[in-house]
BAFI-3210 file (N, C-alpha, C; in Angstrom, 3 decimals, decimal comma, padded with zeros to 6 digits):
// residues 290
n [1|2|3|4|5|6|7|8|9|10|11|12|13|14|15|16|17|18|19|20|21|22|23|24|25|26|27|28|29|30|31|32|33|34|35|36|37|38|39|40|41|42|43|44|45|46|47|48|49|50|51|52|53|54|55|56|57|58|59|60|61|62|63|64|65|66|67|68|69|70|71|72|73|74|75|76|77|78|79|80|81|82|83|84|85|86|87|88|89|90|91|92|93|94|95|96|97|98|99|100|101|102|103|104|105|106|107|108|109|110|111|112|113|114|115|116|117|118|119|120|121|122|123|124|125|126|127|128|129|130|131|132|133|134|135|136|137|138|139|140|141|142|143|144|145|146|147|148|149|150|151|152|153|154|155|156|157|158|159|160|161|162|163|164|165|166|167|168|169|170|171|172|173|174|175|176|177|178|179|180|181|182|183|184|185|186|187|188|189|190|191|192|193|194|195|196|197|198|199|200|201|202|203|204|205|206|207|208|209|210|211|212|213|214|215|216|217|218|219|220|221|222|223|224|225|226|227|228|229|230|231|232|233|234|235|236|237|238|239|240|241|242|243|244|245|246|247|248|249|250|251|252|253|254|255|256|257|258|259|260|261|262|263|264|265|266|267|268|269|270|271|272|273|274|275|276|277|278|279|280|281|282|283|284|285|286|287|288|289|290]
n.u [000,855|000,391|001,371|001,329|004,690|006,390|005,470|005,587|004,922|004,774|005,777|004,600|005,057|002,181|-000,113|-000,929|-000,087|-002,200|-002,880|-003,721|-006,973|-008,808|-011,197|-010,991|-012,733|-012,833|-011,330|-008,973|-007,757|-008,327|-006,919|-004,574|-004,692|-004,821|-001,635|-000,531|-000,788|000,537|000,564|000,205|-001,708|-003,874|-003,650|-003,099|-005,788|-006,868|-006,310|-007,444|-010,239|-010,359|-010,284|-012,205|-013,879|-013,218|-015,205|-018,016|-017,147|-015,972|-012,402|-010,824|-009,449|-008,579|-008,023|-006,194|-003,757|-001,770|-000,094|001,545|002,246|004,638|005,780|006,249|003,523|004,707|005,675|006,681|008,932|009,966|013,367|014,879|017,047|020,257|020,944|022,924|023,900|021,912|021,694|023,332|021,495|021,339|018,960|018,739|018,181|015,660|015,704|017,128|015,236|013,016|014,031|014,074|011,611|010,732|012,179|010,737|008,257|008,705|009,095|006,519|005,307|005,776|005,133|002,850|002,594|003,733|002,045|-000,442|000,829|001,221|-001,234|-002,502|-000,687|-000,263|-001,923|-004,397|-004,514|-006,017|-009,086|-008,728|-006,199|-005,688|-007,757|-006,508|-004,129|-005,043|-006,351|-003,616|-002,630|-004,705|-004,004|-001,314|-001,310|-002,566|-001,011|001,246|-000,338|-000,338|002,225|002,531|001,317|002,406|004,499|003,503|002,112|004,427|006,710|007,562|007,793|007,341|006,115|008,700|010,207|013,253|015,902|015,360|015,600|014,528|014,739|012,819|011,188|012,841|013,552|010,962|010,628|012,587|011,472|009,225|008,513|007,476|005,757|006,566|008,747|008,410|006,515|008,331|010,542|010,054|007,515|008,131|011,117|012,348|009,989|009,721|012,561|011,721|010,130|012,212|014,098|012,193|011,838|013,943|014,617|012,549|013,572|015,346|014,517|012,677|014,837|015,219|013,000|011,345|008,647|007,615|008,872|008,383|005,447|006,013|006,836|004,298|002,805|004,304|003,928|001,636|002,133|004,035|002,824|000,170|002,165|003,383|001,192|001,380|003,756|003,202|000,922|002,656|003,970|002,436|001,249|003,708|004,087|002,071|002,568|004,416|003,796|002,195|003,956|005,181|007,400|010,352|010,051|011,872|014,305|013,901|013,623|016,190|017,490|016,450|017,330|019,906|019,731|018,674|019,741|019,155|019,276|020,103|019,044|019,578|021,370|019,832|017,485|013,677|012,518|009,872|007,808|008,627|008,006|005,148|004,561|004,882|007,157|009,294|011,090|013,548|013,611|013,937|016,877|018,077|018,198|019,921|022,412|023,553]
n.v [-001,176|002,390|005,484|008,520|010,883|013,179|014,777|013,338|009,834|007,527|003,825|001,036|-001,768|-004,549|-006,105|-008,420|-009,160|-010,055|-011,620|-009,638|-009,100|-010,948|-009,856|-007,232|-004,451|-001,743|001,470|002,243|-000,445|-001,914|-001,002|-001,310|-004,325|-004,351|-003,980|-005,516|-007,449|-009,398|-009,544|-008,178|-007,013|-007,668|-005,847|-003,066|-003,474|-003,489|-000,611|001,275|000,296|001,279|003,629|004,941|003,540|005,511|007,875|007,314|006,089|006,632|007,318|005,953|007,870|007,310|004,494|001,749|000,262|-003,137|-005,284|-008,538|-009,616|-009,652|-006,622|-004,765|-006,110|-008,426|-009,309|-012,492|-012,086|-008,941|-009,626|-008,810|-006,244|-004,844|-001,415|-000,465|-002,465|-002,960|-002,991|-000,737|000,110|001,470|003,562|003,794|000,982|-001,495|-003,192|-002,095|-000,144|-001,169|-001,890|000,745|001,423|-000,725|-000,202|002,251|001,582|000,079|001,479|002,893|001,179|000,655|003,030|002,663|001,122|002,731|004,627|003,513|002,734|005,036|005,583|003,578|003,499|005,651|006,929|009,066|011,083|014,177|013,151|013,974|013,575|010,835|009,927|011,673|010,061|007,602|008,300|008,913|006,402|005,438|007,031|006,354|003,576|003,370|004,384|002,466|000,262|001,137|001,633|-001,182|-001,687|-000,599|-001,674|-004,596|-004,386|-002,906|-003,371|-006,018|-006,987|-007,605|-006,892|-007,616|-008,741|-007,857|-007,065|-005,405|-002,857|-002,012|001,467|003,358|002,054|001,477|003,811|004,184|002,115|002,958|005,689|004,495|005,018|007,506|010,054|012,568|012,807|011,008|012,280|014,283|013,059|010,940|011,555|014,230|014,192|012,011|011,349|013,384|013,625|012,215|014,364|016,361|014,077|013,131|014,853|014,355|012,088|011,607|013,539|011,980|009,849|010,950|011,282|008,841|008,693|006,518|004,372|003,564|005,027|007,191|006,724|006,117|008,743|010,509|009,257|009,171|012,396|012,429|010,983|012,522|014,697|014,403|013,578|016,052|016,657|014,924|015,042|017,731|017,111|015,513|017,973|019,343|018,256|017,926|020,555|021,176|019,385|020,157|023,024|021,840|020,837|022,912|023,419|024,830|024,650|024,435|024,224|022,083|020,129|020,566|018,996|016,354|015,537|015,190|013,494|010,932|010,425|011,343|011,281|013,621|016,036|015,059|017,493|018,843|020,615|020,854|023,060|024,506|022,576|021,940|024,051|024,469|022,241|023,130|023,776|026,706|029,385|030,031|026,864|025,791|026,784|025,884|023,452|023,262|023,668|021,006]
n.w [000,000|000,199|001,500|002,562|003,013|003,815|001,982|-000,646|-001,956|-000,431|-000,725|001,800|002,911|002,798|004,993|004,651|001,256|-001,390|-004,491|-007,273|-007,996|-010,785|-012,085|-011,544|-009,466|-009,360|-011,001|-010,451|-009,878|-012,210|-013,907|-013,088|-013,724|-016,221|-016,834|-015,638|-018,123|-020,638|-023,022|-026,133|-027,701|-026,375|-023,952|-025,020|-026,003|-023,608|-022,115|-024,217|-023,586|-020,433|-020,878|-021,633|-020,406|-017,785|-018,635|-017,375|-014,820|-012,043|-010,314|-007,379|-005,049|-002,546|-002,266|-001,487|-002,914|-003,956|-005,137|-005,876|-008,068|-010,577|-012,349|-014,873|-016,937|-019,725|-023,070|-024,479|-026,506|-027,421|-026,698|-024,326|-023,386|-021,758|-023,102|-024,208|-025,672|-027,621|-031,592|-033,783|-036,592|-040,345|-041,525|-044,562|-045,592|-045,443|-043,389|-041,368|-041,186|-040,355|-038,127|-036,488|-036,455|-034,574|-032,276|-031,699|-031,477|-029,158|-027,285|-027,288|-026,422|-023,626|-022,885|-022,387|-020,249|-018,451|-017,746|-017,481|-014,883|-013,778|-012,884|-011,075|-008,948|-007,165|-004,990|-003,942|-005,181|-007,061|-009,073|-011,256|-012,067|-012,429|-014,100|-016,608|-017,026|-017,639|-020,234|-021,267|-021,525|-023,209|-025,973|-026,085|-026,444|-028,887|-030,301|-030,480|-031,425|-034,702|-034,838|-034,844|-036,968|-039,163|-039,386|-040,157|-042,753|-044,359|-043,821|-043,471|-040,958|-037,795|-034,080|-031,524|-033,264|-032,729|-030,672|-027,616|-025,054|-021,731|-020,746|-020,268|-018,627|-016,363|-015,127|-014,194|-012,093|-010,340|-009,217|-008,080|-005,460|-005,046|-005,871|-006,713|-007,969|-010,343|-011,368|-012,196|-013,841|-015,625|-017,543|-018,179|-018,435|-019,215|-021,254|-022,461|-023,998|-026,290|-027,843|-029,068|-030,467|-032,514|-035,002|-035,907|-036,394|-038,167|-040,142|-041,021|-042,235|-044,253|-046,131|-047,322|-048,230|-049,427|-050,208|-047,551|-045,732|-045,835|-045,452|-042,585|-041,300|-041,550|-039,404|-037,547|-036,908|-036,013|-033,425|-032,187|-032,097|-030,350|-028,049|-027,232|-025,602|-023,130|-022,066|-021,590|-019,969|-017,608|-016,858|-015,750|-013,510|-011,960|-011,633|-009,830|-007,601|-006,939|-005,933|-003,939|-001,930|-001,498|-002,648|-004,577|-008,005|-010,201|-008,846|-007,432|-009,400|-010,546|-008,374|-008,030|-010,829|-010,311|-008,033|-009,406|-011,522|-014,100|-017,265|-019,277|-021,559|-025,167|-027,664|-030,756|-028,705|-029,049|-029,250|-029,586|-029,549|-026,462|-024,766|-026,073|-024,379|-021,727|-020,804|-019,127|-020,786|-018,977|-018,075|-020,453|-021,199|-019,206|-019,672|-022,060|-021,050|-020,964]
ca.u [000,000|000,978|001,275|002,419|005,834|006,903|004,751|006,027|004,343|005,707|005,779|004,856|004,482|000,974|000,216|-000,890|-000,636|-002,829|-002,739|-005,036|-008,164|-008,967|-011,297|-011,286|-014,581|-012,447|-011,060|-007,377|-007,442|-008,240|-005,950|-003,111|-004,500|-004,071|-000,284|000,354|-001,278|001,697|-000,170|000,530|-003,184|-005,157|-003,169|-004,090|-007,366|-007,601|-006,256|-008,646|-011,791|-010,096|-010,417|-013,672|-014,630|-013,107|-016,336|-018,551|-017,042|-014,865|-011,488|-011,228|-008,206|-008,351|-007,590|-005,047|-003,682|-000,861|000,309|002,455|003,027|006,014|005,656|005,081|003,595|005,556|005,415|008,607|009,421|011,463|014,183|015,133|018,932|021,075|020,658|024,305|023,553|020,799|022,716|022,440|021,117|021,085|017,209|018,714|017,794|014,503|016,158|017,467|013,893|012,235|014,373|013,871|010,262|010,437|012,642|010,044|006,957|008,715|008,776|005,045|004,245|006,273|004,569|001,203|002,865|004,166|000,661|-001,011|001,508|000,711|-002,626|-002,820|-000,166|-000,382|-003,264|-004,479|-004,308|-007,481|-009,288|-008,375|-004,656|-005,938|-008,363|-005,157|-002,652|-005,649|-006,172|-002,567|-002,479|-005,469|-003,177|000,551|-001,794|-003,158|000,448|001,724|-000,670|-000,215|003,253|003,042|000,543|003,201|005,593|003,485|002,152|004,604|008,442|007,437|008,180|006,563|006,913|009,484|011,427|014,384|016,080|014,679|015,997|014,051|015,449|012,062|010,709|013,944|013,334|009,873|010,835|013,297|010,994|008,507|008,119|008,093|005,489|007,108|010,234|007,980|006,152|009,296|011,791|009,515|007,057|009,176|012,166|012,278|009,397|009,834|013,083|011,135|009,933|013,331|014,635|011,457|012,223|015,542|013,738|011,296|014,292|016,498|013,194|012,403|016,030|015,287|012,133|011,058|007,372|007,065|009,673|007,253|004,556|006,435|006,715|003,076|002,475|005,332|003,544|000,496|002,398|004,476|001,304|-000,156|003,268|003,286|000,487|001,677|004,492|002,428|-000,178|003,079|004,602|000,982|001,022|004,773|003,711|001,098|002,696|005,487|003,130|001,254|004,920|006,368|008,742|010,762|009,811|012,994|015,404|013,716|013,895|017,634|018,454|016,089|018,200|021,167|019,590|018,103|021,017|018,622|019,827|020,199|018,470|020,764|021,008|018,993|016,006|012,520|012,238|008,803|007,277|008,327|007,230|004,344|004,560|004,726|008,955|009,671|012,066|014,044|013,726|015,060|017,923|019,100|018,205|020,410|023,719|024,103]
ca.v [000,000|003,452|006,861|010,319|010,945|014,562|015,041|012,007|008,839|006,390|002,021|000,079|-003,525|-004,141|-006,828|-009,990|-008,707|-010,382|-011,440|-008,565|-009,767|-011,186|-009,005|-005,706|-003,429|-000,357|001,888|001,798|-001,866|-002,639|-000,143|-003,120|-005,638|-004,294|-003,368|-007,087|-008,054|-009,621|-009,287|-006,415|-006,468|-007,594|-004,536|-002,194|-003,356|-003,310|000,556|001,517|000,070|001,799|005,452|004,944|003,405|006,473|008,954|007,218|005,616|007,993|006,998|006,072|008,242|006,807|002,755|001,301|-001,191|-003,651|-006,388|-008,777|-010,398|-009,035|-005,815|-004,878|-007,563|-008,087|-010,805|-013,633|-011,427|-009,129|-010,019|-007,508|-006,230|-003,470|-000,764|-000,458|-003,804|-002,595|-003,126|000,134|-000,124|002,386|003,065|002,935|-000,359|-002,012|-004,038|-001,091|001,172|-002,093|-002,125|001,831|001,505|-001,636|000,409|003,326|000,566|-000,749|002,544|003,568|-000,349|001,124|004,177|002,233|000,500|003,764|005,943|002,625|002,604|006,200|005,666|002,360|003,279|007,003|007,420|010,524|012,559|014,516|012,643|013,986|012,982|009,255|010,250|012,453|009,274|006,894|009,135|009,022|004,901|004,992|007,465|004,843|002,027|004,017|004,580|001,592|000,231|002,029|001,186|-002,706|-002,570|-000,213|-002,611|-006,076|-004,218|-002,138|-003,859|-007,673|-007,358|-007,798|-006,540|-008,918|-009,343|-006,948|-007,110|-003,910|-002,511|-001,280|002,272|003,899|001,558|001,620|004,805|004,041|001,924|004,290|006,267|004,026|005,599|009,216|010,583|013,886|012,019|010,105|013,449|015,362|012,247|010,091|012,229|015,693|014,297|010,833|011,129|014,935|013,605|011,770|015,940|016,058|012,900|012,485|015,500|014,205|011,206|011,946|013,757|010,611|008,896|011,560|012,037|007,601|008,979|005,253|004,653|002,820|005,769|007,899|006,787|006,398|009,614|010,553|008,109|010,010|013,216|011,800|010,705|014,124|015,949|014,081|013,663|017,153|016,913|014,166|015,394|018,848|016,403|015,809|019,231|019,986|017,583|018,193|021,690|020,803|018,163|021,297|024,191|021,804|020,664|024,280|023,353|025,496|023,448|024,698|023,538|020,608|019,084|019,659|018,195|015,481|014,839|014,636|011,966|009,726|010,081|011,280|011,420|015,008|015,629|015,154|019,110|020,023|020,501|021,093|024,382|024,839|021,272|021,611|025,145|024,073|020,901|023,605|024,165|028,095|029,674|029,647|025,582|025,619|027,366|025,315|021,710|023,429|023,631|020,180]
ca.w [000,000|-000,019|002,570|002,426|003,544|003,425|000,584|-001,259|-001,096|-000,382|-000,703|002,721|002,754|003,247|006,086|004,065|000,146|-001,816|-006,135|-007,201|-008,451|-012,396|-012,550|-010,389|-010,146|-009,457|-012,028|-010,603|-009,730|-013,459|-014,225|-012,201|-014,114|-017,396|-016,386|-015,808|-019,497|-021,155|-024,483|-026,531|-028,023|-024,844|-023,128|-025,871|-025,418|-022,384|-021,883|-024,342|-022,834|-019,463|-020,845|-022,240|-018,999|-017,083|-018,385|-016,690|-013,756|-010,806|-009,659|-005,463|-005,019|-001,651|-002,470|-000,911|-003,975|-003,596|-006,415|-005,504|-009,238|-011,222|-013,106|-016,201|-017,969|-021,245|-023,953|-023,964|-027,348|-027,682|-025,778|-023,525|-023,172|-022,080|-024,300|-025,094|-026,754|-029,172|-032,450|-034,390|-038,450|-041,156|-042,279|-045,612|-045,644|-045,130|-042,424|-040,746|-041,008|-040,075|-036,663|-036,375|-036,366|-033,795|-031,295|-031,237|-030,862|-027,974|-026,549|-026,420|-025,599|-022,134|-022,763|-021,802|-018,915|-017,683|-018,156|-016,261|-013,660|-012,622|-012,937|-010,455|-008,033|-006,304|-003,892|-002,823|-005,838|-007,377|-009,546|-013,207|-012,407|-012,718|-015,527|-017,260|-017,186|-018,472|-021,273|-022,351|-021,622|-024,443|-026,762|-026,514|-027,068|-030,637|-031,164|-030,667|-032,777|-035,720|-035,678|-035,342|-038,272|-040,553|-039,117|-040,712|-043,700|-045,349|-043,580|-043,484|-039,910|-036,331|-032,823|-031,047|-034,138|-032,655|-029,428|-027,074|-023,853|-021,021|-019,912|-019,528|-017,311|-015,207|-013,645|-013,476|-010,972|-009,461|-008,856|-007,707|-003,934|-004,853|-006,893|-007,182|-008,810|-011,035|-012,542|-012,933|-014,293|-016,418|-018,737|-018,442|-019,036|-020,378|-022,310|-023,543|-025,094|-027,709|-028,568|-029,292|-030,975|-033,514|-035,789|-036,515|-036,809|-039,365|-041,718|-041,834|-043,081|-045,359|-047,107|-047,736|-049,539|-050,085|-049,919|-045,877|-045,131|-046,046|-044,176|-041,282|-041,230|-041,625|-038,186|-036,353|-037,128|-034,974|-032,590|-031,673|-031,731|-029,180|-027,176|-026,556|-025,132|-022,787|-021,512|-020,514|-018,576|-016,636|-016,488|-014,926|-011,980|-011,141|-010,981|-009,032|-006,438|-006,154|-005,137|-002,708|-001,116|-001,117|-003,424|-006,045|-008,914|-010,544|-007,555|-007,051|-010,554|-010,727|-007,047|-008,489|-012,102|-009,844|-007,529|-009,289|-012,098|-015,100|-018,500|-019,785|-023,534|-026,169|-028,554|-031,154|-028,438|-030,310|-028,426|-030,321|-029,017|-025,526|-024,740|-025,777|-023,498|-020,735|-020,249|-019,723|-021,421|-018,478|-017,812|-021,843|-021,259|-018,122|-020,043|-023,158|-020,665|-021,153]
c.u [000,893|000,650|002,391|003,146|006,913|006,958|005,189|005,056|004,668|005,347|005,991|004,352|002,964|000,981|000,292|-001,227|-001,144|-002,628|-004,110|-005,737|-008,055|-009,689|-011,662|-012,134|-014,027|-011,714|-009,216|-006,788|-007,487|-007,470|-004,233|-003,659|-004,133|-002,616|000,141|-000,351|000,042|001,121|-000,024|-001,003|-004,188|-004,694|-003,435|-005,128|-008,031|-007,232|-006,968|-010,166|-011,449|-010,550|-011,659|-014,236|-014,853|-014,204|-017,283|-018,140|-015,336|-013,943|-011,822|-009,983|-007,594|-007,947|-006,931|-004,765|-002,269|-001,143|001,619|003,389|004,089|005,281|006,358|005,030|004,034|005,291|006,890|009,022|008,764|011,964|014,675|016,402|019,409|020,641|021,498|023,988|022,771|021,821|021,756|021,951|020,761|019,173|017,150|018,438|016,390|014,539|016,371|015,807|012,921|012,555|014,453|012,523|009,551|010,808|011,218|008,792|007,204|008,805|007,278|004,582|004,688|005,408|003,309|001,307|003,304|002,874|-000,489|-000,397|000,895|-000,287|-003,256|-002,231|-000,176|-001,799|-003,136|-004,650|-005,704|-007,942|-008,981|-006,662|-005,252|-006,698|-007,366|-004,368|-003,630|-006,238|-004,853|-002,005|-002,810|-004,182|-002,037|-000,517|-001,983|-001,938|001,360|001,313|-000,935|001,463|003,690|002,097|001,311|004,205|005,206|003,195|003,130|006,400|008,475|007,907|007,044|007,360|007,630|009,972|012,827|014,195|015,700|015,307|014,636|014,352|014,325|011,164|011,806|013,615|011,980|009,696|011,630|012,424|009,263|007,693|008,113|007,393|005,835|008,170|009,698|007,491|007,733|010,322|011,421|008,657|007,873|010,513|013,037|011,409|009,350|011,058|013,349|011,088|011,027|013,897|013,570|011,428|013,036|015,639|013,473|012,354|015,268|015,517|012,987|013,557|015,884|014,161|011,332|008,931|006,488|007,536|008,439|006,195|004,371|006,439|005,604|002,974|003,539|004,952|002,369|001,352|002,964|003,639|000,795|000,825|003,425|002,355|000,586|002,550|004,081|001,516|001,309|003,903|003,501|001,249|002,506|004,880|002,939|001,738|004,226|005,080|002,580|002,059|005,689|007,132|009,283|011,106|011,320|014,205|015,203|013,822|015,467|018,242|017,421|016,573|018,986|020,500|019,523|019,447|020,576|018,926|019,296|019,495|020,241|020,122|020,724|017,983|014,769|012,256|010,538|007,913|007,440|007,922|005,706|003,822|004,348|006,248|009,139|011,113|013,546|014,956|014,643|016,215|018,630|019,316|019,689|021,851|024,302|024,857]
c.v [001,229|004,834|007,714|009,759|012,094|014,964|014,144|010,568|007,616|004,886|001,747|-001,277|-003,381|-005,758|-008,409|-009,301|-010,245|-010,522|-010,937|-009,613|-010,003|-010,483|-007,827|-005,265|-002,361|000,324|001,969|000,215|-002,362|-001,943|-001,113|-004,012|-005,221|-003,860|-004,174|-007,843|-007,974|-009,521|-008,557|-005,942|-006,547|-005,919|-003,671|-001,951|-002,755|-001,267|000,831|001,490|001,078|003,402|005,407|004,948|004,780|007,816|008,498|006,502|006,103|007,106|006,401|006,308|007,614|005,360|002,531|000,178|-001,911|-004,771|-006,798|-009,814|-009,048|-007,827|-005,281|-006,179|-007,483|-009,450|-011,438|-012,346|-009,881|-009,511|-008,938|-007,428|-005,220|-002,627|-000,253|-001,452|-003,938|-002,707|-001,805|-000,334|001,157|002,239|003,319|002,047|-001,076|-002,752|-002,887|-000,098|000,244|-001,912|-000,667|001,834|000,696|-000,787|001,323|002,634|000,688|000,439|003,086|002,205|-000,227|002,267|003,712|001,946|001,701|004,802|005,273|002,338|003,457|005,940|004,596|002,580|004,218|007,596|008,681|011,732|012,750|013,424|013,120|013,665|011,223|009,093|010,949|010,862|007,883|007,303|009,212|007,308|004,684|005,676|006,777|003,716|002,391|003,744|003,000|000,603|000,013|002,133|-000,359|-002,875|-001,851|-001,483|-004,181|-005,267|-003,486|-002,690|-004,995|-007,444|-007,429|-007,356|-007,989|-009,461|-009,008|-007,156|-005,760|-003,821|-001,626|000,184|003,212|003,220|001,554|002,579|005,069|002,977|001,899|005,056|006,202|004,618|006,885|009,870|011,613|013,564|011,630|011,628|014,181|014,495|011,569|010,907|013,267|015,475|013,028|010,708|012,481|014,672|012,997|013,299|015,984|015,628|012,772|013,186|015,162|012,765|010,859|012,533|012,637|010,237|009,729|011,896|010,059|007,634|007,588|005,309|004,597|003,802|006,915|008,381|006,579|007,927|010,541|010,326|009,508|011,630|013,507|012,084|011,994|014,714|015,898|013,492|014,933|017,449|015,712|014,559|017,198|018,373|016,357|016,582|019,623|019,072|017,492|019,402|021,646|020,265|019,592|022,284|023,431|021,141|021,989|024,178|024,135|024,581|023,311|023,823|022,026|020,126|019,130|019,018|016,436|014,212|014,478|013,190|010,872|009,554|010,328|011,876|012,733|014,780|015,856|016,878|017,988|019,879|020,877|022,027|024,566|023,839|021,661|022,809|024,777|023,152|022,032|024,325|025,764|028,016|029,300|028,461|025,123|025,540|026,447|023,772|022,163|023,316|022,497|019,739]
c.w [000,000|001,038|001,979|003,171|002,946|001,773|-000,776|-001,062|-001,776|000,144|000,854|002,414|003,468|004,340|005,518|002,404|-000,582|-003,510|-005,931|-008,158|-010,095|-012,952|-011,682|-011,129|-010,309|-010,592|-011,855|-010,329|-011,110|-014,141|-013,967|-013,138|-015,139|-017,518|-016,893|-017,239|-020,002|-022,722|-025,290|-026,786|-027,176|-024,337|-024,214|-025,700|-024,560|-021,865|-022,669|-024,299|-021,695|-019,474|-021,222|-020,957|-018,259|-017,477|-017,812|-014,956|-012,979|-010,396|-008,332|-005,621|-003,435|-001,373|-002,264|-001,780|-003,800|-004,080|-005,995|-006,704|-009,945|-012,568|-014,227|-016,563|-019,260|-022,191|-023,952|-025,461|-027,343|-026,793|-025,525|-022,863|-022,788|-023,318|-025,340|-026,370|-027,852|-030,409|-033,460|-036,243|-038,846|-041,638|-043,501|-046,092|-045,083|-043,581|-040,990|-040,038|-040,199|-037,919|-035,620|-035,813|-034,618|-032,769|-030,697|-030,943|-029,268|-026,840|-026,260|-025,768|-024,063|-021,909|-022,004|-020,628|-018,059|-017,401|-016,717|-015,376|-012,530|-011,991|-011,528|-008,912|-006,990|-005,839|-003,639|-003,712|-006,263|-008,756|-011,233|-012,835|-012,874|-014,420|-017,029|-018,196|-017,762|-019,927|-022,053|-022,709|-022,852|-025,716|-027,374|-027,258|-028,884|-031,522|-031,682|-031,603|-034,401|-036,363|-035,804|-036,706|-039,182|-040,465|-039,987|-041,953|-044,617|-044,695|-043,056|-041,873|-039,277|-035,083|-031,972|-031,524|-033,671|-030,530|-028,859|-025,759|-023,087|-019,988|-019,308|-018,528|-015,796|-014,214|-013,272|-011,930|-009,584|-008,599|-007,999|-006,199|-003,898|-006,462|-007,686|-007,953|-010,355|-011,889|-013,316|-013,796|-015,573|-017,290|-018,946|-019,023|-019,748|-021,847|-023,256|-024,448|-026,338|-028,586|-029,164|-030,869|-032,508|-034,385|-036,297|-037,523|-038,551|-040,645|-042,345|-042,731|-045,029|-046,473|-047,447|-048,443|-049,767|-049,513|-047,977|-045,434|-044,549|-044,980|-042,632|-040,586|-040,700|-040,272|-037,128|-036,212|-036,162|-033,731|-031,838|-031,308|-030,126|-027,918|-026,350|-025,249|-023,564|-021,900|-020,579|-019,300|-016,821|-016,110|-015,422|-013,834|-011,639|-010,682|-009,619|-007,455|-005,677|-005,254|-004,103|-001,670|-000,672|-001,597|-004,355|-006,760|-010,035|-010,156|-007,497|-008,215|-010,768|-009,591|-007,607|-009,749|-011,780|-009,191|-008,089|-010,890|-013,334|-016,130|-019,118|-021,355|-024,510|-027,374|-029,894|-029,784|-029,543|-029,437|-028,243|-029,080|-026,908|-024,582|-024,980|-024,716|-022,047|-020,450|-020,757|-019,662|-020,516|-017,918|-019,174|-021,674|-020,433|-018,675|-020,965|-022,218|-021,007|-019,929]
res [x|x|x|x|x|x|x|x|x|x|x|x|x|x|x|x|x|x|x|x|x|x|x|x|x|x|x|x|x|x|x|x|x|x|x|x|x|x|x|x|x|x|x|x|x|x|x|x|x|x|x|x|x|x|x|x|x|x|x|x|x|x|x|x|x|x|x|x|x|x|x|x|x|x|x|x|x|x|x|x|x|x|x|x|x|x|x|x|x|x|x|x|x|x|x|x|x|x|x|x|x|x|x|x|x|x|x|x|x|x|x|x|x|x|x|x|x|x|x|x|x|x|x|x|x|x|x|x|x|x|x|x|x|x|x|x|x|x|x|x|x|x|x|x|x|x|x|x|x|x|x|x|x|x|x|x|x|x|x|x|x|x|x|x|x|x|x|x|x|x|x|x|x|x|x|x|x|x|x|x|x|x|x|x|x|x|x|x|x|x|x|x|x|x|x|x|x|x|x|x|x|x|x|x|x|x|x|x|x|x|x|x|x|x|x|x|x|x|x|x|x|x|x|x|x|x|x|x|x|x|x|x|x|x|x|x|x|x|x|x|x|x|x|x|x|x|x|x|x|x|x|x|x|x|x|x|x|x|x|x|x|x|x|x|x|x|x|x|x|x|x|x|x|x|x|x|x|x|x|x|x|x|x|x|x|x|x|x|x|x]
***
């Protein structure tokens, strides 16, 4: 279960935990089960039934939840490695664009597990934070998607053809005891440096011109859009969890990058994109030191 702890809240063992139910009534308990869906398309599924669900049926920000099977659920493929170990490929090559495409799958298929993490594990907050982070569960799932079906129709491949590393789940469970960690580390600054990365993206694709390149492209165009918008949901509740700790939201995100050890953006930023996302000019300037 879970308690404040100087505005943090934080993991206690609960007295006898329990395997959560097959099928929970509540909206963050089925929020846990679809976590542990090793499936890619049940878990799709199932986060988009979840947001649908969420207009008619209210959070209990008050639930005390506690899962004692192994988190995230994943499928036996890909095989999951260091990330040093990723082997890079030109997307000159079909082979290459094929294993381009897979990488960025295997990122929103975390994206879902990270959206339904929030969503399942931090008691106490108002109810559109739960409604927020099931709303962007449904969004990864779209994405994800959208790129295993460019992935079978248009580059003979499939997800779990290519080895994948897990680095954004890592500090999701870094940050596991410390929601304030979790807003400011994981959408702001793991997932804002997709904003980033997918411009640079999108021109390799487009200088290979080829037809799948193409419409990769197209897809990644989606996806940014509604990234932005993703990474502002959690600019907004690290704002949030700052003003109602007294925190300088400033201060505290860089004594935070130091702690937990979080990977700086690599230059060009997308200035444009994450301004929008919420980051003032200010917050720019200090990511841009490098």
């Amino acid at each position: 279960m879970h308690c404040f702890n100087q505005g943090a809240i934080v993991e206690t063992a609960p007295a006898a935990p329990a395997q959560c139910a097959t099928a929970p009534a509540s909206l963050r308990a089925q929020a846990l089960a679809a976590l542990q869906l090793a499936d890619p398309d049940a878990k799709c599924a199932a986060a988009l039934a979840l947001h649908a669900l969420a207009a008619t049926l209210a959070p209990d920000p008050g639930e005390q939840l506690a899962c004692a099977a192994a988190l995230p659920g994943h499928p036996p493929r890909p095989q999951l490695t260091d990330h040093l170990s990723v082997p890079r490929r030109s997307p000159a090559t079909r082979e290459g664009r094929a294993a381009l495409i897979h990488s960025i799958a295997h990122i929103e298929f975390n994206a879902i597990n990270l959206a339904l993490d929030a969503a399942w594990r931090f008691a106490g907050m108002p109810e559109a934070f739960y409604r927020d982070w099931l709303r962007v569960a449904a969004d990864e799932a779209r994405h994800f998607l959208l790129l295993r079906d460019h992935l079978r129709a248009q580059l003979a491949s499939d997800y779990g053809d290519f080895a994948a590393h897990q680095g954004l789940w890592s500090m999701c469970e870094k940050t596991a005891h410390d929601i304030t960690a979790r807003m400011a580390l994981v959408p702001r600054t793991l997932e804002a440096r997709g904003l980033d990365a997918t411009p640079l993206i999108q021109r390799k694709l487009r200088q290979v011109g080829t037809p799948d390149a193409l419409a990769a492209v197209a897809i990644l165009d989606t996806i940014v859009r509604e990234e932005v918008d993703h990474v502002a949901i959690g600019n907004h509740w690290y704002q949030w969890l700052c003003a109602r700790l007294g925190l300088d939201a400033a201060a505290h995100y860089a004594a935070l990058v130091q702690r937990y050890q979080a990977p700086r953006p690599r230059p060009p930023l997308n200035e444009a994109a994450r301004r929008a996302a919420g980051f003032s000019d200010a917050e720019i300037a200090w990511l841009q030191q490098g």
